[in-house]
N, C-alpha and C positions, 0 to 999 in steps of 0.2 A: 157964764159958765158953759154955756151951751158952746159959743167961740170956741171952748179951750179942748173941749170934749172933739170939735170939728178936728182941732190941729192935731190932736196926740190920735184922731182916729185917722189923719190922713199922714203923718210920721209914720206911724204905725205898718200901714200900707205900702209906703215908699220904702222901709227897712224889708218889710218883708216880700216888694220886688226885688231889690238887689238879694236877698238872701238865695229869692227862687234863681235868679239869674246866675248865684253865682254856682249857686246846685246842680245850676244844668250847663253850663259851662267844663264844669271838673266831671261828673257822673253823666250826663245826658248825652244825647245831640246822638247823631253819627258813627266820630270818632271822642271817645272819652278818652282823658287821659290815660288810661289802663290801654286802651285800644292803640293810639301814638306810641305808647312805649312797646307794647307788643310786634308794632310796625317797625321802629327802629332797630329793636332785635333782628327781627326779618332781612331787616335791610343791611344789616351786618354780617350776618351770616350769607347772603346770597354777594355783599361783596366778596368776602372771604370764599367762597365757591369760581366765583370769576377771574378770583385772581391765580386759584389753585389749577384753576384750565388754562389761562393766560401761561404762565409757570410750565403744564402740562406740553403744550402747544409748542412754545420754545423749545423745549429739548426734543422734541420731535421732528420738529424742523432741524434742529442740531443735526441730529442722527441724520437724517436722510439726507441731508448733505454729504455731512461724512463715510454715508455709503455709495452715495454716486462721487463723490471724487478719489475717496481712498482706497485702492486694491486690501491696504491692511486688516480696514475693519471689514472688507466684505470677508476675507476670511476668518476672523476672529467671529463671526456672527455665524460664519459655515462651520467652526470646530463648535463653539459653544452650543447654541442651539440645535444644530442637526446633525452631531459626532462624526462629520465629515473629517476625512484624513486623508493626506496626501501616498501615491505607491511607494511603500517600503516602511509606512510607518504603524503603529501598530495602536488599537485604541485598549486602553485599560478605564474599564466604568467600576466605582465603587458600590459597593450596596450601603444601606442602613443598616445598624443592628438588629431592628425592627423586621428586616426583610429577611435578615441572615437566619435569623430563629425561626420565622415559618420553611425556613428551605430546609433546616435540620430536622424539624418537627415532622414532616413529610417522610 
């Protein structure tokens, strides 16, 4: 009897290492599984950020190309942006509604 009592107290013990080992495997350690998934998150959105700069990066360089070899768009960038115009030409700026009513209200 006493044999049988050794086994089921040393089964006993073996089940209940793997149980701890598997406890701290998923929940323990480090990184826990919570912790890996929260890093792959991470890891997704900072690729998604890198690629949004990569993306960024391109068309910047596009443009600045475009503005050292093309007279066009440096002018298109001189009307647009800083309402330059050529002698004899005349500039017309819209307002907002929003603007037009505080100028009547006045």
């Amino acid at each position: 009897m006493s044999e049988r009592v050794d086994r089921i107290g040393f089964r006993g013990l073996v089940v209940a290492l793997w149980v701890g080992t598997a406890y701290y495997l998923v929940f323990g350690g480090v990184y826990s599984v919570f912790d890996m998934q929260e890093l792959g998150t991470q890891r997704a959105a900072a690729n998604a950020r890198i690629d949004s700069l990569i993306a960024r990066t391109d068309s910047l360089i596009h443009r600045g190309d475009s503005l050292a070899t093309m007279p066009a768009a440096i002018e298109r960038v001189a009307r647009e942006e800083f309402g330059l115009v050529r002698d004899g030409e005349l500039l017309v700026r819209f307002r907002s509604p929003a603007a037009d009513s505080q100028t009547l209200d006045d």
